[in-house]
C-alpha positions as CSV (number, residue, x, y, z in Angstrom):
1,X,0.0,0.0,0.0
2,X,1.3,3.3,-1.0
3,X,1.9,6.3,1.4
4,X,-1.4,8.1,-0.7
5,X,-3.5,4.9,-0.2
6,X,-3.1,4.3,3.3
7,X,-3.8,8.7,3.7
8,X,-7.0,8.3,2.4
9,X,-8.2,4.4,4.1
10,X,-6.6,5.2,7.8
11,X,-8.7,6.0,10.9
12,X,-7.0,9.2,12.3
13,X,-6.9,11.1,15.1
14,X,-6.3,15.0,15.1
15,X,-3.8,16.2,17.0
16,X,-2.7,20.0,17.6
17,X,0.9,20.8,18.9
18,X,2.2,24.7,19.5
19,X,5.8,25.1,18.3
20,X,7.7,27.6,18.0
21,X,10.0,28.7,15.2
22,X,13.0,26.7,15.2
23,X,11.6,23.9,15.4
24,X,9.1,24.7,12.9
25,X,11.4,25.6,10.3
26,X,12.2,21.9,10.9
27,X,9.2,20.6,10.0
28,X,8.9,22.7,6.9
29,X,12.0,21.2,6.0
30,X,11.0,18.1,5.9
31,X,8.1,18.5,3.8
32,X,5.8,19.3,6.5
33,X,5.6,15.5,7.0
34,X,7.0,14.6,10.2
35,X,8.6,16.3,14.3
36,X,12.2,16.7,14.3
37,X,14.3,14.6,17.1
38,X,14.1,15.7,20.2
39,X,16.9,17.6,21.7
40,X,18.5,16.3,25.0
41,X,16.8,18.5,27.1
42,X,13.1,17.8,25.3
43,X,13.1,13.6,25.9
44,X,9.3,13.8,25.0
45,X,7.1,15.0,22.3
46,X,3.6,16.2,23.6
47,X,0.7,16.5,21.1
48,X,-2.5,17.7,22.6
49,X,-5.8,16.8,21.8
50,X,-7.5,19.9,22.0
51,X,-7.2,23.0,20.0
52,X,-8.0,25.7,22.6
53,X,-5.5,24.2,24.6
54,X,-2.6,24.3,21.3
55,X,-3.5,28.0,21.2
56,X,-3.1,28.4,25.0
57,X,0.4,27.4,25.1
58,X,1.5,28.7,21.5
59,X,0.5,31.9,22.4
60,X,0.9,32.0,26.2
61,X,4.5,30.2,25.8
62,X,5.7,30.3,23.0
63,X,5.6,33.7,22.6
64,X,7.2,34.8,25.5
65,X,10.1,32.3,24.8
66,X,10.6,32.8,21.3
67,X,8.4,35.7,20.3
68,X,6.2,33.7,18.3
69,X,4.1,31.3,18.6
70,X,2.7,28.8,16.3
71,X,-0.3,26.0,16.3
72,X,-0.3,23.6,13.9
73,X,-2.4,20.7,13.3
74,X,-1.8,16.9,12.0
75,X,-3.6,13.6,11.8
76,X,-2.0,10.2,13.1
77,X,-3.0,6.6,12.6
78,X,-5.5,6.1,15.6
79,X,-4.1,2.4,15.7
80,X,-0.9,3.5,16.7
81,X,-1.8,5.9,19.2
82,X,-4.0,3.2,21.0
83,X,-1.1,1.8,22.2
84,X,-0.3,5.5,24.3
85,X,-2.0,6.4,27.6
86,X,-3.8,10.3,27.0
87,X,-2.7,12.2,29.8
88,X,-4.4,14.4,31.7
89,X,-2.4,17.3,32.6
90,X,-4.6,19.7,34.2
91,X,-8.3,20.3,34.0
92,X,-10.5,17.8,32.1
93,X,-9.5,19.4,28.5
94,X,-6.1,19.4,28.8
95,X,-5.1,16.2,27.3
96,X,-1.9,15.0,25.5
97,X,-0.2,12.0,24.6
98,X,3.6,11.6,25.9
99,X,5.8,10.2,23.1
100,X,9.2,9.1,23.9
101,X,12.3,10.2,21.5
102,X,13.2,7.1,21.2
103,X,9.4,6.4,19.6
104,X,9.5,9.6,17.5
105,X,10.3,7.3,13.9
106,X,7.5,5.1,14.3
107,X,5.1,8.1,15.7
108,X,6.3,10.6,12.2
109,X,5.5,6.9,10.4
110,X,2.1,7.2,11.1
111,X,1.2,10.8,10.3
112,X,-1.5,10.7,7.4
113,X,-1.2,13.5,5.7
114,X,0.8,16.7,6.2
115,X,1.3,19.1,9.6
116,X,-0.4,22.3,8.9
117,X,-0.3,25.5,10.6
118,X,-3.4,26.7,11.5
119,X,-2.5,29.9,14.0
120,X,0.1,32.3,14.6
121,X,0.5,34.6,17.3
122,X,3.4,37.3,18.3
């Protein structure tokens, strides 16, 4: 099955990350396809699964840090995130999944589609 074929017949999940814009210029680079490898002090990658929450931290965060902050949004194989706990990191809506560096292959594997950014803030 081709990379097209399996876009179009997978189950997905959305998922929403805020980035800033190093690392974004990473995932331009690589064809808005996949999350660049985590740097020693970042062991984890945390998608969110809400949007409001994305913009919360991209804006909140991000912009303070870097002075800009992005949101950008992606779909990932919902049979590979079934094997990941959600976590629940605050109130009821703040949910993410916590995936390991050492996952991050296999997790960019099982992207359908492209990451998109769908905010901006500065």
């Amino acid at each position: 099955m081709t990379n097209q074929e399996r876009d179009v017949e997978a189950e997905t999940v959305t998922l929403w990350r805020p980035t800033g814009p190093e690392e974004l210029a990473l995932v331009e680079a690589s064809g808005w396809r996949k999350w660049p490898a985590r740097l020693p002090d970042q062991p984890i990658l945390y998608p969110v699964l809400n949007e409001d929450y994305a913009i919360r931290i991209a804006r909140d965060w991000n912009v303070k840090a870097c002075g800009v902050g992005y949101v950008t949004r992606f779909e990932v194989e919902k049979s590979y995130l079934d094997q990941h706990e959600v976590h629940q990191v605050g109130v009821e809506t703040i949910l993410e999944y916590w995936i390991p560096a050492e996952e991050l292959d296999a997790f960019n594997a099982h992207i359908v589609g492209t990451i998109e950014v769908i905010a901006e803030y500065n």
